[in-house]
C-alpha angles and dihedrals in degrees: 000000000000150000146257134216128137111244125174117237135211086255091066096252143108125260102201102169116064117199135182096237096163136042137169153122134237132236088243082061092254113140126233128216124180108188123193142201136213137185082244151324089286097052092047081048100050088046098246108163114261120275084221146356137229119192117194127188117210121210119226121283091014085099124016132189121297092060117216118194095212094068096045093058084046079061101043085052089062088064123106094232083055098021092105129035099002111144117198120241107206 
């Protein structure tokens, strides 16, 4: 899974494919999402390094274990940078 969205980057250029590359939680129970752009699906697959990062904290009890992916891309989507015009790859 992933999204895309198209986002400008400091490079000038445009991440297109969005991917869930972190995940963790701390030891506080916050939960940690790094997310990560690329210019699109090949370059993630053929393991170029992301045009641009997004880190989220989540606070406790917004995402509980198991985790389930599904439900932290629901979150990233709340986000101001995904909140409009972010379609879903599944």
């Amino acid at each position: 899974m992933a999204l895309l969205k198209e986002i400008s980057t400091d490079y000038g250029s445009v991440a297109y494919y969005w991917k869930v590359t972190m995940l963790e939680f701390a030891l506080n129970k916050d939960c940690h999402i790094t997310l990560s752009g690329y210019l699109n699906k090949d370059a993630r697959l053929n393991s170029m390094q992301p045009l641009k990062v997004f880190e989220y904290i989540v606070p406790e009890g917004t995402l509980t274990q198991p985790i389930n992916l599904n439900d932290v891309y629901a979150y990233v989507k709340t986000q101001p940078e995904f909140s409009f015009n972010t379609i879903d790859d599944l």
